[in-house]
C-alpha positions in Angstrom: 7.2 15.4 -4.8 7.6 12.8 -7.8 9.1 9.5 -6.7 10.1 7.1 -9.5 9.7 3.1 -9.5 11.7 1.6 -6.4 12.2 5.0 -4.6 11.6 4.9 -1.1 8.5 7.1 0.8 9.8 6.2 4.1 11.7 3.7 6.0 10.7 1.3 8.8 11.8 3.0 12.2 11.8 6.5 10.1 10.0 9.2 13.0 6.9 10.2 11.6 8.1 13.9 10.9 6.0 13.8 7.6 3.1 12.4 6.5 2.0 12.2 2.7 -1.5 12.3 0.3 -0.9 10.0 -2.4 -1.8 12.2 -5.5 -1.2 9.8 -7.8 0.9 6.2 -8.5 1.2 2.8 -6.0 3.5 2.2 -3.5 3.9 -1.4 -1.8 4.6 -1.2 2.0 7.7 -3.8 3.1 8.0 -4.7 6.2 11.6 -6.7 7.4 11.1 -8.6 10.8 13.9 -9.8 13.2 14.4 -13.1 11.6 15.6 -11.7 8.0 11.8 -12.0 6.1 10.8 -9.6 4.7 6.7 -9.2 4.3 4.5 -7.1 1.7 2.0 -6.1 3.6 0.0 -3.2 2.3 -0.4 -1.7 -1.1 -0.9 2.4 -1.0 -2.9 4.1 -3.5 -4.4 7.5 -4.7 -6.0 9.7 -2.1 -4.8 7.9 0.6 -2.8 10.0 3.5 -0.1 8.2 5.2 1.5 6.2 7.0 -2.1 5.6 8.5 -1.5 4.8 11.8 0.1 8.2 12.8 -3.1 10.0 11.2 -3.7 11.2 14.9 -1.1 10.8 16.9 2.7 10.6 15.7 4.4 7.0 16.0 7.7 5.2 14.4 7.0 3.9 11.2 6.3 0.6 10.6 7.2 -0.4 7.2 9.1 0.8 4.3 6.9 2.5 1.5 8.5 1.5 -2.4 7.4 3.7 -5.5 5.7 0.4 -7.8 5.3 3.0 -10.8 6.5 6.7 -10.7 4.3 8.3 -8.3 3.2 12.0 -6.7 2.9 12.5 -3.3 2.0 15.8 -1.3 4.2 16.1 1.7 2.4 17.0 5.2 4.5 18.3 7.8 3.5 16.0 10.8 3.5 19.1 13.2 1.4 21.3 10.9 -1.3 18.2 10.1 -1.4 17.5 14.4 -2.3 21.5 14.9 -4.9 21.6 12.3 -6.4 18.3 13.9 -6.4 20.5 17.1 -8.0 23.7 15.5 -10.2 21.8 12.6 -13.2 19.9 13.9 -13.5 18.9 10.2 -10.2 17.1 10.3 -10.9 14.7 12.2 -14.4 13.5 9.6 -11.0 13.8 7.0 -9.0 11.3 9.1 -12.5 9.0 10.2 -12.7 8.9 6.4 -9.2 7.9 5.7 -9.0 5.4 7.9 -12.7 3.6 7.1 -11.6 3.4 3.3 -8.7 1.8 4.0 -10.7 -0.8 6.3 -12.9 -1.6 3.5 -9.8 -1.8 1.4 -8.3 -4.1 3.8 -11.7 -6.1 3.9 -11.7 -6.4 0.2 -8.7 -8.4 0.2 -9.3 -10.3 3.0 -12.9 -11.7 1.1 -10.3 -11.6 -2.1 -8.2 -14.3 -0.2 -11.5 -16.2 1.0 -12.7 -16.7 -2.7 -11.8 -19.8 -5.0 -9.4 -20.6 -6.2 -5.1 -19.2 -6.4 -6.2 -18.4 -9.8 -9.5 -16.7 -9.3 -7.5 -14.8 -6.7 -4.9 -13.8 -9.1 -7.4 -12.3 -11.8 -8.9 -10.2 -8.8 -5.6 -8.8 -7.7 -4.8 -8.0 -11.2 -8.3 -6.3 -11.7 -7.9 -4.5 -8.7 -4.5 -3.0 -9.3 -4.7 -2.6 -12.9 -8.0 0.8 -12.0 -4.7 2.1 -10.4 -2.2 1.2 -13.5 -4.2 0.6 -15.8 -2.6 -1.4 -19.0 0.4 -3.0 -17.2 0.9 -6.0 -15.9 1.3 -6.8 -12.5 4.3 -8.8 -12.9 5.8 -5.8 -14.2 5.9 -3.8 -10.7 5.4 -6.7 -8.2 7.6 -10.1 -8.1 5.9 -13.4 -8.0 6.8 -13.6 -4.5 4.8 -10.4 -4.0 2.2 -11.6 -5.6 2.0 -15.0 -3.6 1.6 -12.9 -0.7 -1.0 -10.8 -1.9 -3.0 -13.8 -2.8 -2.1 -16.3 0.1 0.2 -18.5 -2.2 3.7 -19.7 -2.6 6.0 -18.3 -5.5 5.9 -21.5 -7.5 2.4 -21.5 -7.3 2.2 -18.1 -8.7 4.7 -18.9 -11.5 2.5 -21.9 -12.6 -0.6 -19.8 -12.6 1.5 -17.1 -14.8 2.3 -19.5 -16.8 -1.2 -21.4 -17.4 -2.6 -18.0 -18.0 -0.1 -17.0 -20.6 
């Protein structure tokens, strides 16, 4: 299934009827909370089966998944993926896999937002996301308000740092 920029992969409180391998593309996962903000919270990428956290058991999901560049994904019937857990040993080393790259995703950008400084921060994000899209811009699929969250800053401060950086 092709999804183009700002199409939606699924929607927060969506069942988990389907899950999906990322063949190729980014998708940014939104999340809206009870008071009206609305939180970036996860970037998806290649080879990555989601939404992670109904890998073994089905749950309501808990974000909304938006296409950042067109994008492939592989839909998984949630029913078929939870039998061949159940008859495939070898599915559950695929799912153990899955979820410990993710972790050291996840630990990536937590030592990402650890170093330096708002600008050092910046040019690692933008390193990081340009192996997946390569030759564009950041600011070109995220806003500065995205990007503040990413790297554990306010808008304005991202806009300065555009700015200085030219």
């Amino acid at each position: 299934m092709i999804l183009h920029k700002g199409d939606a992969l699924f929607h927060q409180g969506d069942e988990c009827e389907n899950l999906y391998r990322i063949k190729s593309g980014l998708f940014k996962v939104i999340r809206l909370h009870e008071n009206g903000n609305v939180v970036l919270f996860n970037i998806l990428y290649p080879d990555e089966i989601v939404p992670h956290h109904s890998l073994v058991s089905p749950k309501e999901v808990l974000g909304t998944a938006i296409a950042l560049v067109q994008s492939e994904v592989e839909v998984i019937p949630a029913k078929q993926w939870y039998q061949d857990m159940k008859n495939n040993p070898d599915k559950a080393m695929e799912v153990a896999m899955q979820l410990q790259e993710k972790l050291r995703f996840m630990q990536e950008r937590l030592d990402h937002l650890s170093i330096g400084t708002p600008a050092e921060r910046l040019e690692l994000l933008g390193d990081w996301l340009s192996q997946h899209v390569p030759g564009t811009h950041l600011t070109d699929y995220l806003t500065q308000e995205e990007i503040g969250q990413l790297i554990g800053v306010r808008r304005e401060t991202v806009n300065r740092l555009l700015k200085t950086l030219g």
